[in-house]
N, C-alpha and C positions, 0 to 999 in steps of 0.2 A: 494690707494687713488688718485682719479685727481685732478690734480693742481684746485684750488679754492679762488674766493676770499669769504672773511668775513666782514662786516661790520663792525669797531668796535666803530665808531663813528662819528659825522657829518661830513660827507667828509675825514673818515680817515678809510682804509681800509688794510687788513692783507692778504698776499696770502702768501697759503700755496700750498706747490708743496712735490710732492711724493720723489722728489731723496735727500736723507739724513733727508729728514720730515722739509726741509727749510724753515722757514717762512720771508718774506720777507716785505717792506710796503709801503703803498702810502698814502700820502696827499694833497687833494686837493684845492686850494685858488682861488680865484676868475682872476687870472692872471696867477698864474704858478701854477707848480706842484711839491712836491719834491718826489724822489724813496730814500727809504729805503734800500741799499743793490741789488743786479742786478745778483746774481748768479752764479754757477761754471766756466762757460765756456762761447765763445761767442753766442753758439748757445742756449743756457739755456738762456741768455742774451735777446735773440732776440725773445723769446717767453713771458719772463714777458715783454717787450716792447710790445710786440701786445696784451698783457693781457690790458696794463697798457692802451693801446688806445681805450680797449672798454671801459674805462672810461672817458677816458680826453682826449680831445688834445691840450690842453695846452705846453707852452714851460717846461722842463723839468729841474728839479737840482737836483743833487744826493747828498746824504751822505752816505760814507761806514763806516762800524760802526768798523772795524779792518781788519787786512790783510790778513786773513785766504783765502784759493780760491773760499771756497763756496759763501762768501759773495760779491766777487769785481771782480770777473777775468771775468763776462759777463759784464762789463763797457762797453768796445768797441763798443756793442752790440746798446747800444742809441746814439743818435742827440752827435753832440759837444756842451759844457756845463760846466757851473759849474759843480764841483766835490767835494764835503767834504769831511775832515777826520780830525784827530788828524796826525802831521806835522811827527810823530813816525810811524804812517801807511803807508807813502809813506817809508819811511827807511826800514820799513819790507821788504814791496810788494818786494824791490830793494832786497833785502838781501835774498829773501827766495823763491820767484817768480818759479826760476827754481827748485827745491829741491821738491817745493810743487805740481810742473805741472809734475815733473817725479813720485813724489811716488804715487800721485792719477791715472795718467796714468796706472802705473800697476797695480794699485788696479783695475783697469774699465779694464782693459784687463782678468785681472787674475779672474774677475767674469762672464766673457763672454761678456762685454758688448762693444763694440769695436766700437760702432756709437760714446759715450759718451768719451771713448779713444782718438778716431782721434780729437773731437773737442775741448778737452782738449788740445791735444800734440799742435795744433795749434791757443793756443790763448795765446797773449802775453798782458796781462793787462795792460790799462793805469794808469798810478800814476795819485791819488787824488791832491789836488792842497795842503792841509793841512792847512787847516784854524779853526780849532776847538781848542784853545788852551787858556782857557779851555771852551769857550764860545760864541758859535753865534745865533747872532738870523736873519731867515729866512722868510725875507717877502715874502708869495704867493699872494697877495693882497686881504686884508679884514682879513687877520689870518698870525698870527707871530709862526712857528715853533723851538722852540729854541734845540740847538744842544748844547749838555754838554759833558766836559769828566769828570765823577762825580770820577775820581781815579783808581788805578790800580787794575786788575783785574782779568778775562780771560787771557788779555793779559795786555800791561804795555799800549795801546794807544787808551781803549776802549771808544766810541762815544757811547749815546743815542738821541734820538729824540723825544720832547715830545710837544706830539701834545693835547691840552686841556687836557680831561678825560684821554690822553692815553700816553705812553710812549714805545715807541721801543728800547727795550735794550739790542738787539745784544746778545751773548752768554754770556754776566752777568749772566743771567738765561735761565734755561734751562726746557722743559716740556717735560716730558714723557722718559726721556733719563737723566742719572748723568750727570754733567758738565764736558767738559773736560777742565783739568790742564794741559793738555802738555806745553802749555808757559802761565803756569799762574804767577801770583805772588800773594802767596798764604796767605802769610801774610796781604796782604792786600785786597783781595779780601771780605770778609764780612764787612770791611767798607762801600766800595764804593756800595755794596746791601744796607748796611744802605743807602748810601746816595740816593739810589732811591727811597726808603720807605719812606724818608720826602719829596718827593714832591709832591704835590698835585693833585693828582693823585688814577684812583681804577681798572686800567685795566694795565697789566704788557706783552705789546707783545714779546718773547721770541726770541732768532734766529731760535732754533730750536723747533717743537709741538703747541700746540694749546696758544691762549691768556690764561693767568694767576690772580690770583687774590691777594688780597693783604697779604692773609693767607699763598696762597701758595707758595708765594716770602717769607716771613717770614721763613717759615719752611726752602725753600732751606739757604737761607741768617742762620741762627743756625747751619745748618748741615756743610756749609760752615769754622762756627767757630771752628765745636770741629775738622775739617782737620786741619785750621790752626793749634790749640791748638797740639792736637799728631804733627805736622810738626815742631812744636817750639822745642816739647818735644826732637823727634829726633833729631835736629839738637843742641841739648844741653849735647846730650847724654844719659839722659833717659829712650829712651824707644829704645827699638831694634824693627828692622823693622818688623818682622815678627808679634811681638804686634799690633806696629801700623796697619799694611794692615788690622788684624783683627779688631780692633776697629773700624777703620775707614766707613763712611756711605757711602765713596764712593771707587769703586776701580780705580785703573793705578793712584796710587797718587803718583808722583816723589819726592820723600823722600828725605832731603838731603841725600849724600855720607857718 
């Protein structure tokens, strides 16, 4: 797949890039602009940048929707700027920053991929500023893009973005691919899908695969509940792991101890 963008609504558009099936986003206002998320590395960074300028050249504001590296560690890559996030996102990025540039590091080595390696090894993410707590709204002039953290989730600091019709909700949801839990908080995670399901809204842009629909946020958002549910079980003593993993709709679920 080549990096592309998708239209998914007036002046609000989805790019979707080949490496990890990252979907990333932009919105445009009659003044500025905001980036949705800016990608692995600096140099991945620097290419949704010249993506983003066959569209706009507007002055630019970003929100990262959590601290994972695919989403935030191409910052660097744009203009100096605003920066959004939930105030829990920069404490990550700080906490996990190196952990996450050495393990993906060998991950891009150990596939042969040694361009995406070096530009990894050598990008050091700038911290969001953290202003999303739980709620801002984002004048581009003529259109207000309001930035939520609808609760915990993926991760305990996850940001959406919800542009009219559409909503950018970061790895809350996920297409084409199970969610990952490695720092979820899992008990609370089909809430906070509830709470994007009440917004009004019919188009569900994911972090990772194609836009979503409202069915198909529903279905993950249930599937989400019966992990909790077997999660709860486990962690009551209940059910023994080996049940759970099998029940379970999704696998790598970190079970409590």
């Amino acid at each position: 797949m080549a990096d592309r963008w998708l239209e998914v609504g007036d002046g609000v558009f989805a790019r979707r890039h080949d490496e990890l099936d990252l979907t990333t986003g932009l919105v445009v206002g009659a003044e500025r602009a905001l980036v949705v998320d800016t990608a692995g590395d600096r140099e991945q960074g620097a290419r949704l940048r010249a993506a983003v300028r066959t569209i706009t050249k507007l002055p630019l504001i970003i929100v990262i929707t959590h601290a994972h590296f695919d989403h935030c560690f191409g910052t660097g890559a744009f203009p100096a700027g605003p920066v959004h996030a939930h105030p829990r996102c920069r404490a990550a990025i700080v906490a996990t920053a190196d952990a996450q540039r050495a393990e993906w590091t060998r991950h891009y080595r150990d596939r042969g991929d040694h361009a995406t390696a070096d530009a990894l090894a050598a990008t050091d993410p700038p911290l969001p500023g953290g202003t999303v707590d739980p709620v801002l709204d984002v004048d581009l002039g003529g259109r207000t893009v309001g930035l939520r953290h609808p609760g915990r989730g993926h991760t305990d600091h996850d940001v959406v973005a919800v542009a009219g019709d559409v909503v950018f909700a970061g790895d809350l949801v996920e297409q084409g691919a199970p969610p990952d839990l490695g720092d979820a908080v899992v008990a609370d995670w089909p809430a906070t899908v509830s709470a994007l399901l009440a917004l009004d809204v019919s188009t569900f842009v994911p972090g990772h695969g194609d836009p979503m629909d409202r069915a198909e946020v529903t279905t993950q958002r249930d599937e989400l509940a019966e992990v909790a549910a077997l999660h709860a079980a486990v962690a009551r003593g209940e059910l023994d792991l080996a049940t759970a993993t099998a029940r379970s709709p999704f696998p790598d679920v970190p079970w409590p101890a």
